[in-house]
N, C-alpha and C positions, 0 to 999 in steps of 0.2 A: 432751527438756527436762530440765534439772539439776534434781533432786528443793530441794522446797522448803526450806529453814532455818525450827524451829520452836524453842522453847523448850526440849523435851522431847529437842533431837539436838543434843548433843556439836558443839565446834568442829570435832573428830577427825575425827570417825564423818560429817558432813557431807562433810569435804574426801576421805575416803576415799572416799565413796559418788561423789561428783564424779568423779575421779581415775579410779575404775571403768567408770566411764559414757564419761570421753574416749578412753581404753582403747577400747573398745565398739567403737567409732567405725572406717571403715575413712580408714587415711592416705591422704591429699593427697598424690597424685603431682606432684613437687616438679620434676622434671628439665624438665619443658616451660617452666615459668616461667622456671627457667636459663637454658634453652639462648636463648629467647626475649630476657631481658635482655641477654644476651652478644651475641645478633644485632645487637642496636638499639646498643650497643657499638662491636661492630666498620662498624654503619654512620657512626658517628665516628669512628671512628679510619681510617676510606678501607680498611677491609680487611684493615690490617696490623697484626699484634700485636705490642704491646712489649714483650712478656714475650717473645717468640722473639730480640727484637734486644738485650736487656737481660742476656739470658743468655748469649748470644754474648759480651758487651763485658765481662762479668765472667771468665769463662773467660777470657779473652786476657789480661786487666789483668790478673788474680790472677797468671798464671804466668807472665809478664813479670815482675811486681814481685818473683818468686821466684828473679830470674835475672840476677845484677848482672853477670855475665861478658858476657852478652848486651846487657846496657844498656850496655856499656864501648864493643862493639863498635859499636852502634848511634851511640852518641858523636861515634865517632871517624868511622863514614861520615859524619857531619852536619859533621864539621869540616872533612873532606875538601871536602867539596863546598862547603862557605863559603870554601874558598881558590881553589877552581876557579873561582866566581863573582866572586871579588875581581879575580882573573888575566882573567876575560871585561870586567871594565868597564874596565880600565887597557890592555887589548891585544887591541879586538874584531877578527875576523876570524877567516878559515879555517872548519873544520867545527864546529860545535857539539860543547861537553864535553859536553852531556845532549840525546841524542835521543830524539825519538818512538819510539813506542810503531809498528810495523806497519801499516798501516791508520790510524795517527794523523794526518789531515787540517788538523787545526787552523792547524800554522804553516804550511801550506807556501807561502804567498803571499809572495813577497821583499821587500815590507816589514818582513817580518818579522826582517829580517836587518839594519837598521839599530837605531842605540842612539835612546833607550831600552829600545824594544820588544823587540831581541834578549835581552835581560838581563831583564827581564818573564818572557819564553817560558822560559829558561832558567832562573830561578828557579823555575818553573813546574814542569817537569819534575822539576828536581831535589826539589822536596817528594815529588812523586808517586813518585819512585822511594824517597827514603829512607819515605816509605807502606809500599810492596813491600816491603821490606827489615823493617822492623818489624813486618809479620805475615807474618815467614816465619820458617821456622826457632827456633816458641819450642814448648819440648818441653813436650808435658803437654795443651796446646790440640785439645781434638777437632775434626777437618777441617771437619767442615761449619760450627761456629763460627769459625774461623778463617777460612773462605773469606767469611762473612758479614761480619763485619768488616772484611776489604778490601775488600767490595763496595761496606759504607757510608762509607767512608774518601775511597773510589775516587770515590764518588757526591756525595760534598760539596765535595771537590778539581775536579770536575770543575767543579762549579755556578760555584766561585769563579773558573776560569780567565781569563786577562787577554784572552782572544778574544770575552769575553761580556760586554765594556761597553764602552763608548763609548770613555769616556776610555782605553784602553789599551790597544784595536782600531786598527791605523794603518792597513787597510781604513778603520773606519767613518769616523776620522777624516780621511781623505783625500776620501771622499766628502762628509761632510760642506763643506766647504773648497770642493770643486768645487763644490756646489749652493748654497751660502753658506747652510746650516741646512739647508735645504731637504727634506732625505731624509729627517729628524726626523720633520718634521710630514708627511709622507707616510707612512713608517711607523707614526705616531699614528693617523692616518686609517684604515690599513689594519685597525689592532687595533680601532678602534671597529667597522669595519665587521665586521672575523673576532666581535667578542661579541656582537654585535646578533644576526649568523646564528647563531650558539652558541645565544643564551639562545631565539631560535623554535626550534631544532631544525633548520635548514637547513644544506647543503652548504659550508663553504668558499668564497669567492670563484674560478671557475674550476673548480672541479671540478662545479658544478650541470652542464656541457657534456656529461659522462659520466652517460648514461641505458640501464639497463639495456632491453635490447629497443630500444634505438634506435642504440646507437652500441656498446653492448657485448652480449656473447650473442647472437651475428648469427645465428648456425646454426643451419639451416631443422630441424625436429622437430614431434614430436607428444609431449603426454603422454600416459603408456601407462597408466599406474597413479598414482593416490594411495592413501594413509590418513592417519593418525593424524602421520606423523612423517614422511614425502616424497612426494616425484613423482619418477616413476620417466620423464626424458625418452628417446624412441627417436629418432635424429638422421638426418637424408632420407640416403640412400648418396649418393654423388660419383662413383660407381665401374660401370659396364655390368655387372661381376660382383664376388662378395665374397666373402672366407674364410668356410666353414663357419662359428664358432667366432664369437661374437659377442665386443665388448669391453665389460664392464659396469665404470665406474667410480663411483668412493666416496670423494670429497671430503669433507676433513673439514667437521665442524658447527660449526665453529669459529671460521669463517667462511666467506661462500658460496661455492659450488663452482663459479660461472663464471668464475674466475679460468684455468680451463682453455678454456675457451672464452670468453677475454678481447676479444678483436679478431678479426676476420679472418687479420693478420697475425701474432696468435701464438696463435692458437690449436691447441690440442695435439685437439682433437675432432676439427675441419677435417684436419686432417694427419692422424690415422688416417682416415676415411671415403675421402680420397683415396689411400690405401692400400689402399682396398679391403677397410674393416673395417665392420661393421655397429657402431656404436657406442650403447651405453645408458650415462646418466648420471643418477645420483640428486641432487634438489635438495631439500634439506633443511628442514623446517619450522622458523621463528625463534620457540622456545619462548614461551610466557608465562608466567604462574604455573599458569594450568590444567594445566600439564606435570608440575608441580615434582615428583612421584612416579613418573616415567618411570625405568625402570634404563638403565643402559650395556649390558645384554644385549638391554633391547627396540629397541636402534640396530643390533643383530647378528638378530635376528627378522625385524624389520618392514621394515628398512632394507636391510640386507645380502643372507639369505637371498631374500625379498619379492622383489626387484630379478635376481635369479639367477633363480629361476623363472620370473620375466616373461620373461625376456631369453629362457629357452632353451625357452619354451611359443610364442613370438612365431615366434623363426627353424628352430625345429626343428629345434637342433643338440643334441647330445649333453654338449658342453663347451663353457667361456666362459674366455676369459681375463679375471682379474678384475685392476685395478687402485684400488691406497688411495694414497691422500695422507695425511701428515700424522697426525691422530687417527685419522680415514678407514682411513688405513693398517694402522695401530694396531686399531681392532678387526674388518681383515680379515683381518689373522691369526690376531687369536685362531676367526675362523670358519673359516680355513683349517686350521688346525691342529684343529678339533672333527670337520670333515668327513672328515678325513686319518683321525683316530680310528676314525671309526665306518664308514669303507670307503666314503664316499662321494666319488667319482670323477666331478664334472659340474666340474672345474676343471682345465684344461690349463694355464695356468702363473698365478703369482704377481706382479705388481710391487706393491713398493714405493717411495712417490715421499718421500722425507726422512720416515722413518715408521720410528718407536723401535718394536722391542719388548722391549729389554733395557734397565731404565730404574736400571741401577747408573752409570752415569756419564752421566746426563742432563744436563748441562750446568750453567747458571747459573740455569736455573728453579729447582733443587734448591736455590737458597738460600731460596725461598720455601715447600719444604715442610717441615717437621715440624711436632709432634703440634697444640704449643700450635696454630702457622698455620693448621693443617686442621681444626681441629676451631671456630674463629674463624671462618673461610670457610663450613666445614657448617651454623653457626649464623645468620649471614648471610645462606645461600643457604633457612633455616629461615623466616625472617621475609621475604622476599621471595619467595622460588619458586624461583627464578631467579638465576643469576651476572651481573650487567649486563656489559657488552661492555665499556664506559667503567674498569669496575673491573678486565678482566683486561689492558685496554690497559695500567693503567700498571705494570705489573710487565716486558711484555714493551718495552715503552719506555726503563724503566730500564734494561735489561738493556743496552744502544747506545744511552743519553742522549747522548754527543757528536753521532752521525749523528741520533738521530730526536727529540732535544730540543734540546739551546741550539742545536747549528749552525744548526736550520731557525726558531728564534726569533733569531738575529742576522740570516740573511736577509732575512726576512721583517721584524722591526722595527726593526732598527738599519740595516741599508742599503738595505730598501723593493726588496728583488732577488727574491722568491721563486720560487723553483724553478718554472718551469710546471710547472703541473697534469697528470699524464699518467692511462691508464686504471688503472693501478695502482691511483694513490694513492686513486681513486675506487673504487676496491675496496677499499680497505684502510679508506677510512672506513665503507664499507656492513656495517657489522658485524651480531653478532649477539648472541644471551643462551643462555648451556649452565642446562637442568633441576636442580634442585635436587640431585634424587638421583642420577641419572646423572654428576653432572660430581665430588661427593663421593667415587662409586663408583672414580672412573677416577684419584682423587690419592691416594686413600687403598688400593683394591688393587694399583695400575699401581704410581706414584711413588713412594709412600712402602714399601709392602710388595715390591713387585715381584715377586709372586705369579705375572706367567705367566710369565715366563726362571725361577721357582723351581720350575715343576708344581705351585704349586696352585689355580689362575684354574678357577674353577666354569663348565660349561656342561652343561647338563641332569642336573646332579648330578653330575657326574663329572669330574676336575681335566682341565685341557689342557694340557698345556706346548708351548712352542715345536719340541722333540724330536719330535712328532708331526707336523711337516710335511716331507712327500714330496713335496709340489709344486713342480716346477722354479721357483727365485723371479730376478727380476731387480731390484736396490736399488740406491738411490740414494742419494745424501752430498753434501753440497756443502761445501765447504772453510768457507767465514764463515758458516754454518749455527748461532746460538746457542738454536735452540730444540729441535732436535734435530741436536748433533753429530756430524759424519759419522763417528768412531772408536765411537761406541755403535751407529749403521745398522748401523755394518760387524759388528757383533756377531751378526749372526744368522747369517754363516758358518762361526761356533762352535758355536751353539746350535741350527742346524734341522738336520734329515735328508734333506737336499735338495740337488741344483744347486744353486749358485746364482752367479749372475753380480751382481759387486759394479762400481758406476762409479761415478767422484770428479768432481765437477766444482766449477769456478768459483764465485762467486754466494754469496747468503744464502737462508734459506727456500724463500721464493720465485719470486725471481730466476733460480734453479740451476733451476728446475720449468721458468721461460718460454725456451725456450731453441728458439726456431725457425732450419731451415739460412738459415746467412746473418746469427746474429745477431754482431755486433764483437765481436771479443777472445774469441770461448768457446771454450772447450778441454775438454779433458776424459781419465779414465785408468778404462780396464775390464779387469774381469780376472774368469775363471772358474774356479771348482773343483767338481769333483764331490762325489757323498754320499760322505762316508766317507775324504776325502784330509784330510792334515793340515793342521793350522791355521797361516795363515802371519799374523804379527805384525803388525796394521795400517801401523805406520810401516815396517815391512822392506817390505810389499807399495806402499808408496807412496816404494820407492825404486825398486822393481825394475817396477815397475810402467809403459812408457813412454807420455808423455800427445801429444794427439791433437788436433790445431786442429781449430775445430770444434763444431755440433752434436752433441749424443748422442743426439739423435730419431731419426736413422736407423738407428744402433746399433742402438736399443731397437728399432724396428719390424722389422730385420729380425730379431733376435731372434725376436716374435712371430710371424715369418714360418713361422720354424723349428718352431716349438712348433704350429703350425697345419695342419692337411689339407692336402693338395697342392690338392685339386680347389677349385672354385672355384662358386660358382651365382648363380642372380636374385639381387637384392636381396630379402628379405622385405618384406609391407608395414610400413606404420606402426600399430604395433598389429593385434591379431584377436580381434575380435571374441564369434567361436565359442568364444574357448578364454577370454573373460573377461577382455580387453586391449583396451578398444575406444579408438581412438583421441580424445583428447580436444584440450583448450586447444594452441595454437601453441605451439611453445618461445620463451622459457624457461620457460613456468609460470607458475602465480601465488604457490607459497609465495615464490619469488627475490623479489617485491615487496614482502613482509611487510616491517615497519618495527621 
């Protein structure tokens, strides 16, 4: 209590005595309150900080404005291109002055090709290129603002395009015409009906059909193991006898991991066990807050290691072939590489299914990390526990807003067409939420530091680097891959001390994964190098490299054919008991049901 003021004490000697006593006192740790205000923050602002995008756009201005030779040139492409567009309205025909973009979808319907519309598109294109041109080539601009910039440039050009409205869609407009309005008020319909099921919480029109255990995750299993953070499913063999060497896989948590065990007909589980593989797959618990102080290493403990020892206390083998996907991927190497370390030998080979562990040229997610962003997100995932699924959706959306925004909002409400629902897409809505701490750990040591391609990624005290794996690996890329780039996959036949057999294929993410023999149009290009042969230049290897119609499932299986015992035995059971594995719930499990 602050000593009393009397008559006989100095104004002074009061406020000194005061001053002394606050002193006294131990400080108010001040940072929680921050970090806490900052969360509540970024829960306004959708996650994104404007200080990371505000710093970007002054970097670029400032040294643009620093740059009149630059502006001259810029000019004069702008002029250029307003005579080519003048020469397109006066003399349409022939091929377009300003094309798409590769994968550019947008015009390709021949409507497109009569005036007005042609000269719309073309207009169109040509901002977007003199876009490109204006943040390229301005000195001074550090890269990752730079790339930032065109993304948001990219991203508002996109919104406004003349494919995304009515009036100036000769699609919608044609249809519209055929139904005499008609398509209007049915894609009106549609949107009431897509936000009625938004705001319950329910499935999309069409994709409710898609029910896990009923129509997806067909394959017959036991769980073997839970805790804390998965189920560990053992899957029935298909097979009179099976390799030694069981296959444990490790789906990222990033979202669930029956997308391998999607259907019947593309399931990647089904097709090993019919090989004659005893197969274990871990399903991952869908975090809540009670999580939110879980590490990214207790997913390599509990998860990883957990799932290895089941697997090889179950079938009584010696070695397991392990497979990751994706993050999955991602932190089974870094458990590969720990084991490698320490002489531990229960892993005959490696794959990687589109799974970084070199995250210097991670793609276009890197426009979303630095400091300001990650430490926004950390504060975020401070005040709720948890990364919501809805919040990492729209970064990964952005990233191909043409294919997974406006295109499927003109289907869907301007011409009332939507794409049938397939199991995918009902995969791709059954999302999930990453731990507070574990998901901070993984942007801020992985992304932003890139700690394990550097040796210094902590595991029981002691750094790992990717140099530490001797395990024969087999990886995976896929050409339209924008969450992890197939020239960064392919980086770890620099970086490990291992075999390792490199294959490109087709596809995006995920697409490139589902790849059963017999699917249309897949192709694909592999190629091997041993430990210790020189490094050959990702695009030299993807000249010389010849590609291959086709699945790459068979590749890969006989790959593990290789890598496994000649002999062959019973199937083990489903779970043992004796050893602490007792067979439990039918597959899939019950965390897969978590909401």
């Amino acid at each position: 209590m602050t000593r009393a003021y009397s008559a006989a004490t100095t104004p002074a000697a009061w406020l000194a005595g005061a001053l002394d006593q606050l002193r006294a006192r131990p400080e108010p740790d001040l940072d929680p309150f921050d970090r806490r205000l900052h969360g509540r923050f970024a829960l306004l602002s959708g996650g994104q900080s404007p200080w990371a995008a505000l710093q970007a756009w002054e970097d670029w201005a400032f040294h643009l404005s620093v740059a009149p030779g630059r502006q001259i040139e810029l000019w004069r492409e702008a002029a250029d291109a307003a005579m080519t567009l003048w020469r397109e309205t006066v003399s349409a025909g022939g091929d377009w002055a300003f094309r798409p973009e590769p994968g550019d979808r947008r015009f390709r319907h021949p409507d497109w090709d009569g005036l007005p519309f042609r000269l719309l598109a073309q207009a169109h294109l040509a901002a977007e290129a003199q876009w490109r041109a204006a943040t390229t080539d301005i000195r001074g601009v550090a890269e990752h603002h730079r790339r930032r910039v065109e993304f948001l440039g990219r991203f508002a050009l996109n919104a406004v395009a003349p494919v995304n409205f009515p009036w100036t869609n000769p699609q919608v407009l044609a249809a519209a015409a055929a139904t005499g309005g008609g398509v209007f008020a049915a894609g009106a319909a549609l949107l009431i009906e897509d936000l009625m099921r938004y705001a319950a919480g329910a499935p999309l029109k069409g994709l409710d059909a898609f029910r896990v255990g009923e129509t997806m995750a067909l394959s017959p299993g036991r769980v073997v193991l839970r805790n804390a953070l998965m189920e560990l499913i053992q899957y029935a063999p298909a097979a009179e006898t099976v390799r030694r060497e069981p296959v444990v896989i490790v789906p990222a948590w990033i979202m669930k991991g029956y997308i391998l065990d999607l259907t019947p007909e593309d399931s990647l589980v089904r097709q090993l066990t019919e090989a004659g593989f005893t197969v274990f797959m871990i399903s991952w618990k869908n975090p809540g807050a009670e999580l939110r102080d879980t590490s990214f290493d207790a997913y390599r403990e509990q998860g990883i290691m957990a799932a290895l020892d089941a697997a090889l206390a179950i079938t009584g083998a010696g070695q397991a072939h392990a497979v990751g996907y994706c993050l999955g991927g991602t932190a089974l190497a870094i458990a590969a590489a720990a084991m490698d370390r320490d002489g531990d030998e229960r892993l005959a080979s490696l794959t990687l299914l589109a799974a970084q562990t070199d995250f210097e040229e991670a793609g276009e997610l890197m426009l979303f990390i630095d400091e300001s962003q990650l430490s926004l997100l950390e504060d975020l995932m401070l005040v709720q526990g948890y990364l919501d699924a809805r919040q990492m959706a729209g970064a990964f959306n952005a990233l191909r807003a043409n294919e997974l925004v406006f295109a499927r909002l003109v289907d869907r409400y301007l011409l009332a067409a939507p794409k049938p629902a397939g199991a995918l897409d009902a995969w791709l809505a059954d999302s999930t939420r990453m731990p507070a701490r574990m998901h901070g750990e993984y942007l801020r040591r992985l992304f932003l530091d890139n700690s394990f391609a550097h040796g210094e990624y902590p595991v029981a005290g002691r750094a790992v680097a990717l140099k530490d794996i001797r395990t024969p690996i087999f990886a995976l890329g896929a050409e339209r891959d924008h969450i992890a780039p197939w020239r960064s996959v392919y980086k770890i036949r620099l970086l490990a001390s291992a075999e390792t057999t490199f294959v490109l294929t087709g596809g995006g993410h995920n697409t490139s994964v589902l790849s059963p023999p017999g699917k249309p149009r897949a192709y694909y290009q592999i190629g091997r190098s041993n430990a210790g042969a020189p490094f050959v230049d990702p695009d030299v290897w993807l000249q010389e490299t010849p590609r291959q119609d086709g699945s790459w499932w068979p590749a890969w299986i006989a790959w593990l054919e290789e890598k496994s015992s000649a002999e062959r035995a019973p199937p083990p059971p489903l779970g043992r008991r004796e050893a602490g594995y007792p067979a439990l719930e039918p597959a899939p499990g019950l965390y897969v049901l978590e909401t």
